[in-house]
N, C-alpha and C positions, 0 to 999 in steps of 0.2 A: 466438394461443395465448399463455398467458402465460408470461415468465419463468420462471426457479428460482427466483431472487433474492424475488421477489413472492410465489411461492406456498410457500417460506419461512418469509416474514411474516407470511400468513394463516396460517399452520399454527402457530407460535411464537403469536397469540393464545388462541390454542382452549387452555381450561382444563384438559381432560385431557391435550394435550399439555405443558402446564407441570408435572402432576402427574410425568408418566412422568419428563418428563427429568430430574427431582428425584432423584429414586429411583437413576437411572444416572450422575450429573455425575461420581462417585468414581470412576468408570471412565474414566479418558480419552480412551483408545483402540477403547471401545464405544460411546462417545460421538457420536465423529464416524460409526464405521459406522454407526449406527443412524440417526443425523441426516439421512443420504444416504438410506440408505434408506425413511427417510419422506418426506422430499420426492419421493423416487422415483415412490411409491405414489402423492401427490396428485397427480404431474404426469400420471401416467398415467391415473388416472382423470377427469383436470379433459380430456386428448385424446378418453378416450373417449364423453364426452359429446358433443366436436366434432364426432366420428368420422362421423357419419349426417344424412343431410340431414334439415333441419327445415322447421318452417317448414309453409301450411296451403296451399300449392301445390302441392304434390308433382302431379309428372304421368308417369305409367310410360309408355312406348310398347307398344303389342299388335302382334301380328304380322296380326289382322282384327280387327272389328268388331261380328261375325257368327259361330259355330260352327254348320253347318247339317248335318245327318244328314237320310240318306235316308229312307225309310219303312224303319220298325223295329214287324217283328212283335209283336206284345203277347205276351209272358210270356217274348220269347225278348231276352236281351242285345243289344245291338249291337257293333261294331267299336268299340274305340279311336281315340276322334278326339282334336289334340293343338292347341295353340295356345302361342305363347312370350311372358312379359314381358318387356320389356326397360328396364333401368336405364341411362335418359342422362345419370347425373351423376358426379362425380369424386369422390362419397364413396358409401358404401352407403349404400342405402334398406331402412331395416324398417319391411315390411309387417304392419302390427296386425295386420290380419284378411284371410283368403281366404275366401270364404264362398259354397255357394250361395243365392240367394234364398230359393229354399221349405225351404230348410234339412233338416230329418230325413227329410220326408216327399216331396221330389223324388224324382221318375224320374229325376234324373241322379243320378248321382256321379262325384265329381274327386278325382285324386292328385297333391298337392304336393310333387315331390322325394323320394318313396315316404313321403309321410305321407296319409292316406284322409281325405278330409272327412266330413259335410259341411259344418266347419269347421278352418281351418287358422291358429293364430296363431303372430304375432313370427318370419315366414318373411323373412329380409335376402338380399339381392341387392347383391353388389357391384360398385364402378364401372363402368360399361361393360358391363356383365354379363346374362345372360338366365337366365329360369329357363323350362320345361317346364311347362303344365300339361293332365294327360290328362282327357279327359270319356268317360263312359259312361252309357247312359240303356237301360231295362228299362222299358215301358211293360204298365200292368196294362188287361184287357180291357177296352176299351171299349162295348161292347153297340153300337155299330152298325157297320152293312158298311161306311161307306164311309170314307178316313183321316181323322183328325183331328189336327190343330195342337196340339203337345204347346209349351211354353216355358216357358221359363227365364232366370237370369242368372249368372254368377260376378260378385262384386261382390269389389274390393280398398280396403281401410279403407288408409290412410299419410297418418299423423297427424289430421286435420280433411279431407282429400281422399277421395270417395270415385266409382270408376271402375267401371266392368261391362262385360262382354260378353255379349250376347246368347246364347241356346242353343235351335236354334230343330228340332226332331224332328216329322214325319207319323206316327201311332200308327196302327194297320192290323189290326184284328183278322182272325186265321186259324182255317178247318179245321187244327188239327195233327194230325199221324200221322206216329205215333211207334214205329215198328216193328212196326208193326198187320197182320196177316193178315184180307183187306178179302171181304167177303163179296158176294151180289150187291145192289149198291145203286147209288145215281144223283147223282153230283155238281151239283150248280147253280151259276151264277155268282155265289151271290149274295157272298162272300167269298173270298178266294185258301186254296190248301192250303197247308200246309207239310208237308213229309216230312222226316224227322228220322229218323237209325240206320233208314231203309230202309223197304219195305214189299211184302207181295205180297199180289195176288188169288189168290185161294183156286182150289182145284181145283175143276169146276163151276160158278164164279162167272163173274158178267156184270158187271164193270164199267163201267159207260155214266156217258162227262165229255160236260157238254153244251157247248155253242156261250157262248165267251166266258171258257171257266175257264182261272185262271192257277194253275199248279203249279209249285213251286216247292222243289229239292230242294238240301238239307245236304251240305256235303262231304262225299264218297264214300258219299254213301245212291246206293240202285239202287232204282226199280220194277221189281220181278219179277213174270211174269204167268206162273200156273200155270193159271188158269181163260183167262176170256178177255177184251180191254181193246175199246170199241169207244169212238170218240173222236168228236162231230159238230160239227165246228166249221164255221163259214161264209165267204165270203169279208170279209165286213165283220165278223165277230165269230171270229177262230180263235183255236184252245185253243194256249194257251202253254204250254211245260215246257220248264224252264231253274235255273240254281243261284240260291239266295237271296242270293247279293251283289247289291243293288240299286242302288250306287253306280252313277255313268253310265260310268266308268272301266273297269268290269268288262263295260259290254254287249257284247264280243266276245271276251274271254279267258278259253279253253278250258279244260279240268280243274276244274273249278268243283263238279260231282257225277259220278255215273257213267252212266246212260243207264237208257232202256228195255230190258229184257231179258226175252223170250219163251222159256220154260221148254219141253222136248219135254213134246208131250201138249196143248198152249196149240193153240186153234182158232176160226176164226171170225173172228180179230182186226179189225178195220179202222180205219182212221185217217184222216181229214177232216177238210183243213183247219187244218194243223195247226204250229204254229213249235216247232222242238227244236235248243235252244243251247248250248252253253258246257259239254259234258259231256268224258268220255273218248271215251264211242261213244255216239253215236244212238240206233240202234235196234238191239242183236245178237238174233237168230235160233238157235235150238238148242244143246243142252250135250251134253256123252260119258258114256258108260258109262250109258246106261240104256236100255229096250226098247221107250222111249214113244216113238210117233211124233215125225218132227219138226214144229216150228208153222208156220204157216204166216201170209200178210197182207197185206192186201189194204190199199193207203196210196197215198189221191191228194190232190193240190194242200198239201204240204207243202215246207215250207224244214228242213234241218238243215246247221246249218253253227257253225262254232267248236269242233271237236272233237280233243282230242289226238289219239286213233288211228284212228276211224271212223266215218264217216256210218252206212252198214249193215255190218253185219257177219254172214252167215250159216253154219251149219253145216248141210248136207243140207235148208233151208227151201224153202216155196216163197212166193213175192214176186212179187203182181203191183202195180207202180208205174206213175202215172200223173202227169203235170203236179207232177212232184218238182223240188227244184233240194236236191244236196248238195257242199255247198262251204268250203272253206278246213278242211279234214284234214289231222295231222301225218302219219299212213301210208298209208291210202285212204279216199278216195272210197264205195267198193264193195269187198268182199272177198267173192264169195261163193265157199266153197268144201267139200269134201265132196261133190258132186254137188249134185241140187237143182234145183227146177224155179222159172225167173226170167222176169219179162218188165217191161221196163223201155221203157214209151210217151210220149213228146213229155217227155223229163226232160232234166236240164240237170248235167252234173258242170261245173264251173268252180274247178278246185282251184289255187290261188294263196299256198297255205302260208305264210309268211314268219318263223314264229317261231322255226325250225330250220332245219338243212337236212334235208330231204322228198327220201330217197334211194328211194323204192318207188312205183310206176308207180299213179296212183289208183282205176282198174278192176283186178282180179285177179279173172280166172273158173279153176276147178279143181276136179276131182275128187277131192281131199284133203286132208286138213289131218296136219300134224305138228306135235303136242301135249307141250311141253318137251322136244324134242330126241330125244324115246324113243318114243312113243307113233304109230302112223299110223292115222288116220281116214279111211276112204273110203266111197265110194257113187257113184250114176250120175247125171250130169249128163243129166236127161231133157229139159231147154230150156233155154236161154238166150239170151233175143232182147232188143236195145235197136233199137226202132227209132223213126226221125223224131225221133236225139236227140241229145244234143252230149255229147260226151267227150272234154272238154278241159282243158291246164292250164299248167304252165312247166315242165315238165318232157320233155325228148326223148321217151319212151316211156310214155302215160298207159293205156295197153290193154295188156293179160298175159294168155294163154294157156295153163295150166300143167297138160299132163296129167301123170300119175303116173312113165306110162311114157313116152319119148321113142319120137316115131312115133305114139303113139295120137293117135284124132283124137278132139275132141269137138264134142257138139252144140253149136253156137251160131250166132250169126246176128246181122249189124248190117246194118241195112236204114237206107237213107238217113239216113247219121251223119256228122257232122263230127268226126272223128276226129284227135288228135295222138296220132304214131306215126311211129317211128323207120323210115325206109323200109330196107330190105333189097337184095339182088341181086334177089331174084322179089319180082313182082309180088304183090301180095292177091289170094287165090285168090277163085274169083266163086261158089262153094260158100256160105262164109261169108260175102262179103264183097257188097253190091248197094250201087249207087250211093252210096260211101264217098268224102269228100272228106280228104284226108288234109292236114295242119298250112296251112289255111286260119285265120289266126284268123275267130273268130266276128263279131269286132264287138259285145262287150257294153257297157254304158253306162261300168261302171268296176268293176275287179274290184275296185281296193281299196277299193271302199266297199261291197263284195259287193253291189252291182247288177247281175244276171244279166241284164236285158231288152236287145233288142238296140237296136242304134242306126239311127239312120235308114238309114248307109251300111253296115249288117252284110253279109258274103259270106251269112249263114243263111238270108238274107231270102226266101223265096217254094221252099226246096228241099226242103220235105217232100213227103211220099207222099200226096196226097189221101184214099188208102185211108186210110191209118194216122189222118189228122187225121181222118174221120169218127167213126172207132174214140173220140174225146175231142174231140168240137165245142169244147167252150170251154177256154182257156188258164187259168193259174193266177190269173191277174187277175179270170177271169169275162167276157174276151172273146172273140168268136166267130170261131175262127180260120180257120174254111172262109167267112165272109162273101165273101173273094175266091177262093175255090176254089186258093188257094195257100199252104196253111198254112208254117209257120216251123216247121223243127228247134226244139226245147228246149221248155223248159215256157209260156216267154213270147210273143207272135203282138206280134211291130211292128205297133203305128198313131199313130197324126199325134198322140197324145196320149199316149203313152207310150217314143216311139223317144228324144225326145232329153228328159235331165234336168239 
């Protein structure tokens, strides 16, 4: 840096500097102020030229290489994804230019330090220092089903150096439905839905998902079924319903949207083959104050699991389940309550919660419900059977019996169950209770990877009821559980190809 003494001297030749001092010499004592003063001025402007790295090397450090988004619905926004630059030198660095490649007409857009592209100039960075920059990409329809490779770059100009990172988006076009009241019509796989602010089938409608469709619902959107839902998925092609976070981070974290909900008056339903994730509840069954029947549904060889409050939840419904597994529920499993006519065949509760503490037992069967603290619903519990099934979990007491009045008894019936359940002075009365093995774990392969199927060395292995397994010959896999006339409790049959993973 130079001198005063020097920068002085250059400033004492510049001719308008000899004009000024002319003008003021008479002044002695403004003389010198001002004298300082202007050397003041060059010294600091002759620093601030030094101030920033030059030079046609410049090299920023990134925090990656790569900014890669998940598949991102055409017309709808993505997440906010974020990358940092960072300045490794002892003077700042200004950045000419932030820019993205395709410039106006990109599907992305970037915020620099709350400035919007998509350009952003003379953005400085000092020493040491990092800056923030957000991506966001909106992809417009692409006319075919299947994704496509959306990219891009952010490219940084400093000085004569010029750096990028990649920006690399799946574009996806969807069915959306968009708070649509759905009439009776027939989904195909040929592209995923989106549901958005919610949606229901109409009263009298049939809405038939075929084998393979993925649905995919918005924060707190609900399917509402007023008509009726029939679902036919297969085992090599099932219908998926779950939240549109596609990130891989999300694939088990619950609250995402809010469930299937079966309206009173809803009939016929059925559901096959079917995966339902990452909502509040599953699947709830009937609502209060009205004089429609309740619904009812008929749902085999489905998974639900990652749910805040519950896999099923019913009011006064009737539910026959078959080769189910409902697993990892912040309050149950199962709630059915109101009365209600249930039957629950070679299914599988495996409730292993961990996101909270999961203070309520994951089966509740009961004759009631009470509705904000005021309100009591009741009705007659005309069956409720689980049999040749596992009800199990980490909790002392995972089965609740809860009639209205203390004393009453109600119908139900667990017929060869491996049961966790807090034992008592008396025994399980043999009424309810037939060949009940009580807090045997099951032996499943790994709950925290929510793999329900059992292990080679499972206690489950060969303890069902021959009756009952005839009742559902093939397990949820599509293997045939009576091949050794010994079927397996739950929805999964142990074989030499699926006990150990």
């Amino acid at each position: 840096m130079m001198k005063l003494s020097v920068l002085f001297l250059h400033a004492r030749g510049h001719p308008v500097f000899r004009i000024f001092m002319s003008t003021i010499r008479s002044h002695n004592s403004l003389y010198y102020i001002i004298l300082l003063s202007l050397s003041g001025i060059i010294f600091l402007s002759s620093c601030n030229k030094e101030r920033y790295v030059t030079g046609p090397d410049v090299s920023l450090q990134f925090s990656l290489d790569t900014l890669y988004f998940d598949t991102i619905f055409t017309t709808v926004g993505s997440t906010t994804r974020s990358f940092t630059v960072h300045n490794p030198y002892d003077r700042t660095v200004k950045v000419g230019e932030i820019r993205l490649g395709g410039g106006a007409s990109s599907p992305y857009r970037i915020n620099v330090d709350g400035v919007q592209g998509p350009v952003v100039r003379d953005v400085e960075i000092l020493p040491h220092d990092s800056l923030y920059i957000f991506v966001e990409v909106t992809i417009d329809p692409l006319g075919n089903n299947m994704p496509l490779l959306v990219q891009d770059s952010v490219l940084f100009l400093t000085n004569n150096s010029v750096q990028d990172i990649d920006l690399v988006a799946w574009g996806q076009d969807v069915h959306l439905i968009d708070g649509e009241i759905i009439g009776t019509e027939t989904w195909p796989a040929d592209k995923p839905y989106l549901v958005v602010h919610s949606m229901m089938v109409d009263t009298n409608a049939v809405l038939t998902v075929e084998k393979g469709v993925l649905v995919y619902s918005h924060f707190n959107s609900t399917i509402y079924v007023a008509g009726r839902l029939v679902v036919e998925g297969t085992v090599e092609e099932p219908v998926i319903f779950s939240g549109d976070r596609l990130e891989g981070m999300y694939d088990d974290i619950p609250g995402q949207w809010s469930g299937i909900y079966f309206l009173n008056g809803s009939s016929g339903n059925r559901l096959e083959h079917v995966i339902i994730k990452n909502g509040i509840y599953g699947v709830h069954l009937g609502n209060f104050y009205t004089t429609d029947p309740p619904p009812d549904l008929h749902i085999t060889n489905t998974v639900i699991e990652h749910m805040n409050w519950a896999g099923i939840s019913s009011v006064g419904a009737a539910i026959e389940a078959e080769n189910c597994v409902i697993a990892d529920c912040g309050y149950y499993a199962l709630t059915l309550t109101s009365g209600g006519d249930y039957r629950f065949i070679h299914c599988t509760v495996g409730n292993y919660w961990n996101w909270s503490n999961r203070t309520t037992p994951s089966v509740v069967v009961s004759d009631y419900y009470i509705l904000n603290d005021t309100a009591v619903f009741r009705g007659e519990l005309r069956r409720a059977e689980f049999l040749n099934t596992i009800l199990y979990g980490d909790k002392e007491d995972e089965f609740v019996v809860a009639p209205w009045q203390e004393g009453d008894t109600l119908n139900f019936l667990l017929d060869h169950v491996l049961l966790r359940k807090k034992e008592g002075e008396e025994p399980l009365d043999t009424m309810h209770y037939h060949s009940v093995w009580l807090n045997h774990d099951p032996g499943f392969v790994s709950v925290w990877d929510y793999d329900f199927h059992l292990d080679s060395l499972s206690f489950a292995r060969d303890r069902g009821a021959p009756v009952f397994g005839q009742m559902v010959p093939y397990d949820l896999d599509g293997h045939d559980r009576m091949a050794d006339g010994k079927p397996d409790p739950g929805a999964y049959e142990w074989t030499d190809t699926t006990g150990v993973r």
